[in-house]
Structure formats: structure tokens, C-alpha cells
C-alpha positions as CSV (number, residue, x, y, z in Angstrom):
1,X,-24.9,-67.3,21.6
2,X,-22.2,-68.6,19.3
3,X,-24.2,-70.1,16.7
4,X,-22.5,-73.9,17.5
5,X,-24.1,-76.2,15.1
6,X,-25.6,-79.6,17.7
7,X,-22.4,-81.7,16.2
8,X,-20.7,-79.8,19.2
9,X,-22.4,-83.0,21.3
10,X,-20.2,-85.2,19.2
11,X,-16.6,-83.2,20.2
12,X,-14.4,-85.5,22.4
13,X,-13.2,-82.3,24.2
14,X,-16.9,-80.8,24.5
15,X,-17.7,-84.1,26.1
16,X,-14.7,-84.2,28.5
17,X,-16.1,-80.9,29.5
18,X,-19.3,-81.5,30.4
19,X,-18.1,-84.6,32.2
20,X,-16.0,-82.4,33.8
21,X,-18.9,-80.2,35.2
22,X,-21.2,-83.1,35.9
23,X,-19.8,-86.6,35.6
24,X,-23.5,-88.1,36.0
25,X,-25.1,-86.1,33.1
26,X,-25.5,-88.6,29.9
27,X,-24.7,-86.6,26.6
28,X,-27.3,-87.5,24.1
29,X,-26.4,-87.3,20.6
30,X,-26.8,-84.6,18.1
31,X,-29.7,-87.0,16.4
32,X,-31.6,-86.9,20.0
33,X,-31.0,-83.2,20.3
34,X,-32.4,-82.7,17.0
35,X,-35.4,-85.0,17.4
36,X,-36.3,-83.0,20.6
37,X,-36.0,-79.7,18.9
38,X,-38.5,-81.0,16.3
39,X,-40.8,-82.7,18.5
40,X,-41.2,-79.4,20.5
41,X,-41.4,-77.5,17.5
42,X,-44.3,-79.5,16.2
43,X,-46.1,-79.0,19.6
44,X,-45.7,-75.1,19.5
45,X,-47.0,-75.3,16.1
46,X,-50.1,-77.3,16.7
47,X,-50.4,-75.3,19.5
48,X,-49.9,-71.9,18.0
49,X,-52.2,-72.6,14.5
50,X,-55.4,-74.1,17.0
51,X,-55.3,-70.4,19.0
52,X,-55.1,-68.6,15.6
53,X,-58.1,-70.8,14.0
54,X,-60.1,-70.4,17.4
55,X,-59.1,-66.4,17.1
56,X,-61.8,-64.0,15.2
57,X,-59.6,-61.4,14.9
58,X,-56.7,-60.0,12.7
59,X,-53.5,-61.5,12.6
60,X,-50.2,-59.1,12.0
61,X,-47.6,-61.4,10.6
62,X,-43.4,-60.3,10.0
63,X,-40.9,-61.9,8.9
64,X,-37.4,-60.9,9.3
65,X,-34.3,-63.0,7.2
66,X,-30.4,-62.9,7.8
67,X,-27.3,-64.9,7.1
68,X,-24.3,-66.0,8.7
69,X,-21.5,-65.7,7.3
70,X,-19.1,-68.2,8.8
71,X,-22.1,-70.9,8.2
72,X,-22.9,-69.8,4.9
73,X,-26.8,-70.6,6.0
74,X,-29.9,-68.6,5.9
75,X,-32.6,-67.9,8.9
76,X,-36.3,-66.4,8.7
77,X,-37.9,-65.6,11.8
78,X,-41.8,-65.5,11.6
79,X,-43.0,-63.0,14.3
80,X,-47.2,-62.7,14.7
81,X,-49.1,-60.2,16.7
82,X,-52.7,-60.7,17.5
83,X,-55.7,-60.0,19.9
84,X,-57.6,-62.3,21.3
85,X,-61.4,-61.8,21.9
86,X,-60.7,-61.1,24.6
87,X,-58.5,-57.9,23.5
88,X,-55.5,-60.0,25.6
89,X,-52.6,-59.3,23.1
């Protein structure tokens, strides 16, 4: 929602917070978080590329970019539409 970079985990008063709100919750770093996010990003995409090698139909593919400005960073977004043969979209 705010666009917090996963450093946040490493905040003293982010962490007094959440200890605040649950006091049995461990924090794990910002190199676990980001190991997580990739691990489950490579899933989805194994996942994702089998259905669309198994698929025998067309493939609509989008891409949409943008910035933000207090990051100075770029982001693409890859959207795909397809129908299965099935005709399930």
C-alpha cells in the first residue's frame, strides 16, 4: 500500500511494533522475506509456463510499466489472457 521497501523488517521501531501487537511472532529478516518472495515466485512460474506449454491455444500477453518517484525504481507487470481447451479462460 505504501510501497515500503522489506528493510522496514530491520526498523527498531517497526519491530517494537509488531512486538507490540504480538509479542510471540518472530520477525525474520529482510534476507528471509526476500528469499520467500523468490522461492514463491519461482513456483508460480514453473507453474504458470507448464499450463501455457500444455495449452494449444493462443496466448494474449500485456505489459504495463511505471515508476515511482520517491524510489526512483521502475516496475513492469506482465498480464496474460488465455483459454484453455477447455474454453475455461
Amino acid at each position: 500500500m505504501h510501497e515500503y521497501t522489506l528493510s522496514i523488517v530491520d526498523h527498531e521501531q517497526f519491530r517494537i511494533y509488531c512486538d507490540t501487537l504480538q509479542p510471540m511472532f518472530d520477525m525474520p529478516s529482510r534476507n528471509t522475506v526476500k528469499k520467500d518472495i523468490l522461492d514463491m515466485f519461482e513456483k508460480e512460474k514453473e507453474k504458470t509456463l507448464s499450463k501455457w506449454e500444455a495449452n494449444e491455444g493462443r496466448i494474449a500477453i500485456t505489459t504495463d510499466m511505471w515508476t515511482v518517484d520517491h524510489q526512483n525504481r521502475g516496475y513492469m507487470a506482465i498480464t496474460a489472457h488465455y483459454i484453455d481447451d477447455e474454453w475455461t479462460l
